[in-house]
N, C-alpha and C positions, 0 to 999 in steps of 0.2 A: 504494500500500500504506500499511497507518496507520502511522505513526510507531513505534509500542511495536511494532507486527507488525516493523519494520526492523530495532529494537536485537535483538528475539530472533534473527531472522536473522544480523544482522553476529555476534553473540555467540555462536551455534552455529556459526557457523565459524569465527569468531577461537577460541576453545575446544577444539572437536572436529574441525575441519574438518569439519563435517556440513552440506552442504548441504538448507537447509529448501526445500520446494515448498510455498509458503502460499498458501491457497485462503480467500477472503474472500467473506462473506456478510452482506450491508447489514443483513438482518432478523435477525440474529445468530445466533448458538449458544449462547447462554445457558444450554441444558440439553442433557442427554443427548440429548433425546428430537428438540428443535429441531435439534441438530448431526446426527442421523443422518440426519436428514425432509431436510433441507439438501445433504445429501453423497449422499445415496441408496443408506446403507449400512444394514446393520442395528445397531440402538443399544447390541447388546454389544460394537462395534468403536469407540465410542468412550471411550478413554482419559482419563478425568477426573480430574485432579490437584487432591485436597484437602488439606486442611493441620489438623492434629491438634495439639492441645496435653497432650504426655506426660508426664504429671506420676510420681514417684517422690519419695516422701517431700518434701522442700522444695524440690525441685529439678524445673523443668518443661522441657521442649525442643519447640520445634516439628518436628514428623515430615511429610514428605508424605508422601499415601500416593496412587499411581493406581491405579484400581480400574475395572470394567468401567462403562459406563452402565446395564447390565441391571442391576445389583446396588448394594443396600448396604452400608456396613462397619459390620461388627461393631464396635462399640468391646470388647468386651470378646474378641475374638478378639486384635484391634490389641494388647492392651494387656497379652497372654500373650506376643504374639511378641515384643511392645519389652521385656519386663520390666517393666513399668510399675504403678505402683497403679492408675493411674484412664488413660483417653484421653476429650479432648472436643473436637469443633470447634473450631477457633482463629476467634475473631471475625474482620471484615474489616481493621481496626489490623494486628492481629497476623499476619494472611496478608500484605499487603503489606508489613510492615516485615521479617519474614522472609526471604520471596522476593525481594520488589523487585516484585511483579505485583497486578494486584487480582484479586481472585474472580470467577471468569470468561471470567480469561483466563493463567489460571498454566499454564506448560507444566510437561513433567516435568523438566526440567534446565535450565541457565540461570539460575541462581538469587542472591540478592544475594550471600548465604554459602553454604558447604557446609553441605547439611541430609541429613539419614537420609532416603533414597527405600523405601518398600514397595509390592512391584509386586503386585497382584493377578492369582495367576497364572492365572485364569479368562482372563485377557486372550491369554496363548500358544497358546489355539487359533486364534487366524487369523492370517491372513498378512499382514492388513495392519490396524492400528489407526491413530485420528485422533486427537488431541492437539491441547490449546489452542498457540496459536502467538502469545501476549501479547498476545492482547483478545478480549473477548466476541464478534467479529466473523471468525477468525482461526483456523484450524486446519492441522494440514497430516498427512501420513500418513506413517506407519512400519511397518518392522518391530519385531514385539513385543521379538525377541532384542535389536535396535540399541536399540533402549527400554530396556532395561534394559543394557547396556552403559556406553550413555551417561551415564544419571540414575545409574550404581553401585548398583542399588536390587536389596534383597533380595526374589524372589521370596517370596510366603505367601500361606495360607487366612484370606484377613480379607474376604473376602465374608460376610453374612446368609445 
């Protein structure tokens, strides 16, 4: 298993005691579309964990937000439910310095700090979603409810 696949493991269960089942694929998951092609699921069950930059007056925060792979997020849905003046993708700096992950391989919990989770709740209709597992190579599966337990993340409408 890749190294960054281990820390998320040992750190979801030193954490949560939540044991991960990580499923690794050499020719990656890089995308929605690749991780579902990979897992031979359909690509609204994967779980993609992106990271926002919520700005409110002079004051910005990083948000992640998982959201379906069928779908995009709204920013300007995003940016009703956080309060927020504006939301915009957080560069790849500021996704890893956040989480502690690179883009690509951010799960939705396990994160450097406590950051605000927003679960796209398109995701609650199946029984089992796929989440990055700390590398573009690395996923593992859950339930949507344990999803959101875990990450503490506010279920919303921030699909397109």
């Amino acid at each position: 298993m890749h190294p960054r696949a281990e820390e998320f493991v040992a750190a979801a269960q030193e954490r949560y005691g939540f044991g991960v089942d990580v499923h690794e694929f050499p020719e990656g998951t890089k995308t929605a579309a690749d991780a579902a092609e990979a897992i031979g699921c359909d690509v609204a069950q994967i779980a993609s964990s992106l990271v926002f930059d919520a700005v409110t007056g002079d004051d910005s925060e990083p948000v992640v937000v998982v959201t379906s792979g069928a779908n995009r997020v709204s920013e300007s849905k995003l940016a009703a439910h956080l309060g927020a003046d504006t939301v915009e993708m957080a560069d790849a700096e500021a996704v890893k310095t956040a989480t502690g992950w690179s883009i690509g391989g951010v799960p939705p919990f396990c994160h450097e700090r406590p950051l605000r989770v927003v679960f796209d709740e398109t995701l609650a209709a199946h029984d089992v979603v796929w989440a990055a597992a700390g590398t573009p190579t690395a996923v593992f599966p859950i339930d949507p409810d344990e999803l959101v337990a875990l990450a503490e993340a506010e279920p919303a409408d921030v699909a397109d």
